[in-house]
N, C-alpha and C positions, 0 to 999 in steps of 0.2 A: 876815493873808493876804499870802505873798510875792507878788512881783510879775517876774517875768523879765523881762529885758531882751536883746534883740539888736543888737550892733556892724551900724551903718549898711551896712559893707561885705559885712558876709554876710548881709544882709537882699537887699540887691542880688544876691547869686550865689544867696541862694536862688527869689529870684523870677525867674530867666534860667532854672538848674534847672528849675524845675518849668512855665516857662509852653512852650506850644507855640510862640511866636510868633516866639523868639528861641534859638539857639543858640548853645554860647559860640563857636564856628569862627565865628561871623557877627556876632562882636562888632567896632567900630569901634578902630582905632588912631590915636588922634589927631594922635599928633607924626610918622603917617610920610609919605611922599606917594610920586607914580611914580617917583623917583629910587631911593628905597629896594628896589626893585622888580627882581628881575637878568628882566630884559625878553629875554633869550636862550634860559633856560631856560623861561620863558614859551610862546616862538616854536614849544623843542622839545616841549611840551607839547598846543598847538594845531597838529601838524602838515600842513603846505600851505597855510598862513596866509601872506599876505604882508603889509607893512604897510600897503598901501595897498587894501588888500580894504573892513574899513574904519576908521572911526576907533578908533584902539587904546585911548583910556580906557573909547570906548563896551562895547568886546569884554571887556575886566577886569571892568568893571560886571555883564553878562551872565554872568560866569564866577563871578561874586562874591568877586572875588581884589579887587576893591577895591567900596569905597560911596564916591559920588563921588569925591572926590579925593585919600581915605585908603584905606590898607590895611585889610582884616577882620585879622584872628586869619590865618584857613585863609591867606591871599595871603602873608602874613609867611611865617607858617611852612612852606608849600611854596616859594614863589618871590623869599622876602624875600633882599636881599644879605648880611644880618649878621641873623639870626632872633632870635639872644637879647638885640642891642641894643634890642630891644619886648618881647619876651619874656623876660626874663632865667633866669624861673625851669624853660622848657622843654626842658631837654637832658635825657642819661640818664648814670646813672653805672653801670659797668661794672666786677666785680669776681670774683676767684675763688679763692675762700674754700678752705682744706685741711684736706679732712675733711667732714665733712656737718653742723657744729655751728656756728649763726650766729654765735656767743658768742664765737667763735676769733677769735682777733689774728692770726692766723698766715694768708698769705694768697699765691699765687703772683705775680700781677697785679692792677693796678684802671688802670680810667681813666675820664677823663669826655669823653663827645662833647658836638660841638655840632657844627650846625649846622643847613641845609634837612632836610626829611623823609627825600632821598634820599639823603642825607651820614648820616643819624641811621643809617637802614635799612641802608645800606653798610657802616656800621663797626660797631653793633652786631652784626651778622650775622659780621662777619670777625674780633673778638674772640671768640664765643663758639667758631667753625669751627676758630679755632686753637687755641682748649684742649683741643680734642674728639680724643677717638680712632679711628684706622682699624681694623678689624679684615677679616681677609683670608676671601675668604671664596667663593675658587677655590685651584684648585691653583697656578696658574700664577702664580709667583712676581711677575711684572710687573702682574698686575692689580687696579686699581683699590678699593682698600676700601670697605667699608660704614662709614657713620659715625656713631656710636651714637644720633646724634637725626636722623633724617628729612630730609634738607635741605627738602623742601617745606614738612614740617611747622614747622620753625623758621622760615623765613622768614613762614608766616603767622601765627604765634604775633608777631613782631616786629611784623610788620603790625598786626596786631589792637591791640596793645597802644599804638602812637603812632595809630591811627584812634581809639580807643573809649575811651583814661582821658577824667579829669573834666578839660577846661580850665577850669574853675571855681576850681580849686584849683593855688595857685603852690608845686607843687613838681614835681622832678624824674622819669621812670620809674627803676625800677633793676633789674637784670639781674644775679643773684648765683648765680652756678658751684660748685658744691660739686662734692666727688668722687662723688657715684652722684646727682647732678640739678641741673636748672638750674632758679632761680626768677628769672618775671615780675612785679613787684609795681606796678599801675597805681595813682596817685591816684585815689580816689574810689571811690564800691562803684556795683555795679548800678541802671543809672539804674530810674526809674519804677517799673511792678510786676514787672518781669523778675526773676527768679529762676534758681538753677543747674540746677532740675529743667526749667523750662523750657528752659533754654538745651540741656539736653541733648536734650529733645525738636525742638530746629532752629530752634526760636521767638528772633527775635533784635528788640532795639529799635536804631534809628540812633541815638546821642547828637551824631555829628559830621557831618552830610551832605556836606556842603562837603567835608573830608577826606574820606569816604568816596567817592565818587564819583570825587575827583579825582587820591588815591592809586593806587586801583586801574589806574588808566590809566597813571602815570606811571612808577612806581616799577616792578613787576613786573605786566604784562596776563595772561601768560598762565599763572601760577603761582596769583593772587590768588584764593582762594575764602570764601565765608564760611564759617568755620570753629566747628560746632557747641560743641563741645568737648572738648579735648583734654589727658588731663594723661599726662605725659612723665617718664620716668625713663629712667636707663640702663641697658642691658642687660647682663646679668652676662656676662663673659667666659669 
C-alpha cells in the first residue's frame, strides 16, 4: 500500500484554502511594521480622516490593513511602500505576443510591473490601451475612436484578476496580447464549489475580502462591478 505524502507548506496553504476562518489577504507579515506602511495613501483611502480622530494603529486594525503591529497580505499590497519586498512573488508580467500563437518567440513588447494595487491596475491597464487599436467610427475626422476592448470591460477584467487569483500560490498574474485577443491568466483555479456555469449564472464566491472591499473603493468606485463573465475577443475590422 503506497502511502502519499504532503510538503509541510502546502499542507498549510491548503488548510487556509479551504478553512473559512482564514483568508490568504488576512494572512500576517511578520517582518513588516507601520513604517512599511505609505500612511498617505492610507489617508487618501479613508477620506476626511484626520489623525487625531483616533488612534491610527487602532483604525489599520479595524481596516485590517494591519493585525496588531504587522502588516496582513491585503495592507502590503494595497498600502505597502515596497509590496514585493514581502511579497516578492506578486507583480504581473505584461507581454505581446505577434500573431495568436503562444509558442511564438517573436514578440512586440513585455514588461513586468510592480508595485501597490493601484500602480499594478494603472500600468497594466496602460500597456494593454497602448497596443490596442482605434477604430473611427463617425464621420468626423476629429472624433474619438472606439477601442477594440471596452475600456470598462478591461479595467474590470484587470480588477477581477488582482482581487480574485489564489494568494496561496507565489507566482506572478500575466497578461498576454496576441493579434486578435488578450489573455488573463490568474494563479489558482476556482475557489470552493464555484464553477464557470455558475459564474455565468451571476453566482460569485469572495476568495479575497479584504481586497475586495477595499479595491473597489480605492482604485476605480465608480466603474467597479462584479463582473459575471466575460470573455473578449477583438473585433474584425
Amino acid at each position: 500500500m503506497q502511502r502519499s505524502s504532503t510538503h509541510p507548506t502546502k499542507k498549510t496553504h491548503l488548510f487556509f484554502a479551504q478553512s473559512k476562518k482564514l483568508y490568504a489577504d488576512e494572512e500576517i507579515l511578520p517582518k513588516t511594521d507601520r513604517m512599511d506602511l505609505n500612511i498617505e495613501l492610507f489617508y487618501q483611502f479613508v477620506e476626511g480622516l484626520k489623525s487625531g480622530d483616533l488612534n491610527l494603529e487602532t483604525i489599520l486594525n479595524n481596516y485590517n490593513i494591519m493585525d496588531g503591529s504587522h502588516l496582513t497580505l491585503a495592507g502590503n499590497l494595497i498600502f505597502g511602500m515596497m509590496p514585493q519586498k514581502f511579497s516578492p512573488s506578486f507583480y504581473i508580467d505584461c507581454i505581446y505576443i505577434i500573431g495568436d500563437d503562444i509558442s511564438s518567440n517573436h514578440y512586440l513588447s513585455e514588461k513586468r510591473l510592480k508595485g501597490t494595487f493601484k500602480t499594478l491596475y494603472e500600468d497594466s491597464r496602460r500597456f494593454i490601451v497602448s497596443q490596442l487599436k482605434h477604430s473611427q467610427v463617425e464621420e468626423d475626422f476629429n472624433s474619438n475612436g472606439k477601442l477594440e476592448i471596452d475600456e470598462i470591460v478591461l479595467s474590470e477584467l484587470i480588477i477581477n484578476a488582482l482581487i480574485h487569483r489564489d494568494y496561496h500560490i507565489n507566482a506572478p498574474i500575466k497578461m498576454i496580447m496576441f493579434d486578435d485577443r488578450v489573455e488573463i491568466i490568474n494563479p489558482g483555479k476556482l475557489t470552493n464549489s464555484l464553477t464557470v456555469d455558475k459564474i455565468k449564472r451571476g453566482i460569485s464566491i469572495h476568495r479575497n475580502p479584504i481586497l475586495k472591499s477595499s479595491i473597489n473603493r480605492l482604485i476605480i468606485r465608480a466603474t467597479t462591478r462584479d463582473c459575471p463573465y466575460i470573455s473578449t475577443k477583438f473585433q474584425p475590422w
